[in-house]
N, CA and C of each residue as an Amber inpcrd file, in Angstrom:
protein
   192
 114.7980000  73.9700000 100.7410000 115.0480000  75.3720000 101.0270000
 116.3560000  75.5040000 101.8000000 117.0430000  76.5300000 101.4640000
 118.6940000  76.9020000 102.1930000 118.2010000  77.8720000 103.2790000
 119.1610000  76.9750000 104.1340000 118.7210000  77.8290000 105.6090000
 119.8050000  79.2690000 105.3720000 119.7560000  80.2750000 105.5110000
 120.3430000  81.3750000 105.6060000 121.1910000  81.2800000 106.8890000
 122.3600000  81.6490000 107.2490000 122.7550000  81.8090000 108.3640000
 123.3690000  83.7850000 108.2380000 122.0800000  84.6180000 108.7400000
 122.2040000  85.9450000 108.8750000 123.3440000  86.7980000 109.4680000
 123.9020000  85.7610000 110.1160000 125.1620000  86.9030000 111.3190000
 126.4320000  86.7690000 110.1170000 126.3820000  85.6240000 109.0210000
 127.5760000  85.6450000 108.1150000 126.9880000  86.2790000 107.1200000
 125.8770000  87.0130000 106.6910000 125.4690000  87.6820000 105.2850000
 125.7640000  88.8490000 106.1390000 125.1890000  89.3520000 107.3910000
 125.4010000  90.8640000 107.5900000 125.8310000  90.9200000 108.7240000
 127.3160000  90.4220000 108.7200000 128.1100000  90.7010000 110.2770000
 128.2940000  91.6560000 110.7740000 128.0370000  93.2920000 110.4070000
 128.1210000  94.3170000 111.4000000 126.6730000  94.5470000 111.4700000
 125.4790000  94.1800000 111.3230000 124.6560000  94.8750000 110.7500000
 123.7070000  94.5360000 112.6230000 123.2170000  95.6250000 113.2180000
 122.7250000  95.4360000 114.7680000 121.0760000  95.8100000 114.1960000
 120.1450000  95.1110000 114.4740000 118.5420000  95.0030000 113.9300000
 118.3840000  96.0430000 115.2120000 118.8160000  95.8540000 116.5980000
 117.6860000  96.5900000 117.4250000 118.2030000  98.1400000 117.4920000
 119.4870000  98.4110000 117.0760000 119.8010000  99.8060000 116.8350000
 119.5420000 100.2570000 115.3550000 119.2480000  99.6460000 114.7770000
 118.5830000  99.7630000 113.0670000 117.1190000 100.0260000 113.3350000
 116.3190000  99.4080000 114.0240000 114.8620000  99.6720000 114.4040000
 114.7480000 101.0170000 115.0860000 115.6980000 101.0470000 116.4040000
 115.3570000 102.4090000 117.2790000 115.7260000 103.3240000 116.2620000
 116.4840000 103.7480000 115.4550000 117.1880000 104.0640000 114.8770000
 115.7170000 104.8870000 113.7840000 115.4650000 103.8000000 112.8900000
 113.5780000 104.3880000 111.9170000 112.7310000 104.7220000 112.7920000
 111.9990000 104.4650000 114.4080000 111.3780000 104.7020000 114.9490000
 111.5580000 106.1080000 115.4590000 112.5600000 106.7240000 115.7610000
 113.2700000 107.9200000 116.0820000 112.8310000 108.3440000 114.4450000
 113.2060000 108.1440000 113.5200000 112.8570000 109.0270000 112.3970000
 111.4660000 109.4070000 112.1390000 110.4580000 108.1480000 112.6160000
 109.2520000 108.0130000 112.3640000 108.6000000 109.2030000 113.0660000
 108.6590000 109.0690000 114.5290000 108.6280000 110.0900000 115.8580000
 108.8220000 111.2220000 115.7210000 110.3390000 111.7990000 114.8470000
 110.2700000 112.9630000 114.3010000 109.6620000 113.3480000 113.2240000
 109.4740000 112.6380000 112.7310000 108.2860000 112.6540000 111.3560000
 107.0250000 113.2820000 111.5620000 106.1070000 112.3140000 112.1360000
 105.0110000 112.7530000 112.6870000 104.4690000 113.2950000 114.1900000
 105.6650000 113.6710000 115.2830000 104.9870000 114.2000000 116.5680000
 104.1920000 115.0780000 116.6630000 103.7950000 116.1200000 115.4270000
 103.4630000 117.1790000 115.4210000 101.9240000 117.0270000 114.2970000
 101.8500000 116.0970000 113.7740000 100.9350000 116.0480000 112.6150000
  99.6360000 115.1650000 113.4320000  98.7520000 115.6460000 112.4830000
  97.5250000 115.6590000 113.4840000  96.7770000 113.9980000 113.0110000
  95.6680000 113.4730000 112.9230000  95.1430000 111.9920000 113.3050000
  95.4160000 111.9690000 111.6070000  94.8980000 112.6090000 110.7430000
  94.4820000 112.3160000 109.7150000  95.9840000 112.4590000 108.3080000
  97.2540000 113.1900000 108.9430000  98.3960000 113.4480000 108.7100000
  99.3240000 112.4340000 108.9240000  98.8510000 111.6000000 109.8770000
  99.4380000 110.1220000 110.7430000  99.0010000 109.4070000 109.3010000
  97.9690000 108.8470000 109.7060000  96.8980000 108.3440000 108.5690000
  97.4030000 108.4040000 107.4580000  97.7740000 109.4600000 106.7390000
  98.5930000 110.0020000 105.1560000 100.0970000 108.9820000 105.2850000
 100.1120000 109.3940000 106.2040000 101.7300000 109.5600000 106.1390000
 102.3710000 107.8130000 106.2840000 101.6420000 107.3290000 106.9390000
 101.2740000 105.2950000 106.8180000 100.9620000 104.8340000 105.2340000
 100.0270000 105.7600000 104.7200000  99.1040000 105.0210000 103.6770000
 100.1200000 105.1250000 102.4220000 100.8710000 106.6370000 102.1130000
 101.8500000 106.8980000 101.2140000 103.1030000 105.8450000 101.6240000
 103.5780000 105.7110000 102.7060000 104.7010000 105.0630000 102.7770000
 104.6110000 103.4010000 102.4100000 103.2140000 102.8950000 102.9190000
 102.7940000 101.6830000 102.5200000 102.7520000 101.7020000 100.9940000
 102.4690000 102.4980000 100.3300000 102.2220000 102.4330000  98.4840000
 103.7660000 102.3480000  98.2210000 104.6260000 103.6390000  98.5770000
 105.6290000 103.2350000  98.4560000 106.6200000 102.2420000  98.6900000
 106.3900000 101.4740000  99.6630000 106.5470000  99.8200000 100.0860000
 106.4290000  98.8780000  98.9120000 104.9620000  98.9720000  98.6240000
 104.3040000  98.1200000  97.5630000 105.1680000  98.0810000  96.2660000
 105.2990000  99.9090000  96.1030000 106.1870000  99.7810000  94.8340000
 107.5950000  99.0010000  94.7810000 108.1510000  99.1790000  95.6400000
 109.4730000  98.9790000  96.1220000 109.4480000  97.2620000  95.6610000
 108.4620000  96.7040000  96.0970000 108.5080000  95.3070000  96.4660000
 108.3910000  94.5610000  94.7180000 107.3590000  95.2640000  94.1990000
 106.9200000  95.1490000  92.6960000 108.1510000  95.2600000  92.0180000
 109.0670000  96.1980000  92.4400000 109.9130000  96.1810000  91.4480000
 110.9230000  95.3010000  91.8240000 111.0790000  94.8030000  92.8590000
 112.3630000  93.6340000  93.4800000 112.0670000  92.4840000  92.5090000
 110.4380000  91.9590000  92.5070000 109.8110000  91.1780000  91.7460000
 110.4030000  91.1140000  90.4690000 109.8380000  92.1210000  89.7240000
 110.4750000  93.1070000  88.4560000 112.0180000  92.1180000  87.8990000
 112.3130000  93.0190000  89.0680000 114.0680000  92.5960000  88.7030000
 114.4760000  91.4260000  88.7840000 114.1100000  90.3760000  89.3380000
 114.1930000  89.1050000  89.9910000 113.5870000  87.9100000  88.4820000
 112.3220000  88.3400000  88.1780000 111.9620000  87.6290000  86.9690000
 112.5470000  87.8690000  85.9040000 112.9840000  88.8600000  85.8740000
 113.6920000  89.4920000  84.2270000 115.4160000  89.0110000  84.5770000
 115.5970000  89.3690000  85.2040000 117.1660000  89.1640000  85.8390000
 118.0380000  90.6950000  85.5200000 117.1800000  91.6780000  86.1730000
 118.3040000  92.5320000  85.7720000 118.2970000  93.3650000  87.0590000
């Protein structure tokens, strides 16, 4: 296995201002939505995850 060395694939790229960064989106997302709106709003984004990932797959076996 090839070790990756990350700071030369994504030299401007800062993870902990990239994180605060979705968490602030997340926060504004849902501050206002109630237990079961939280709940939705995890479960859709997780499917959409899933898809996301299926199709990396997708593309990766086929080569396109």
């Amino acid at each position: 296995m090839t070790k990756i060395d990350w700071p030369d694939v994504l030299p401007d790229f800062d993870v902990l201002k990239w994180k605060q960064e979705i968490q602030s989106e997340i926060y504004e997302d849902i501050k206002d939505m109630t237990t079961e709106e939280v709940l939705e709003y995890f479960r859709k984004g997780s499917e959409e995850f899933q898809e996301e990932l299926k199709e990396m797959k997708r593309r990766r076996t086929t080569g396109q």
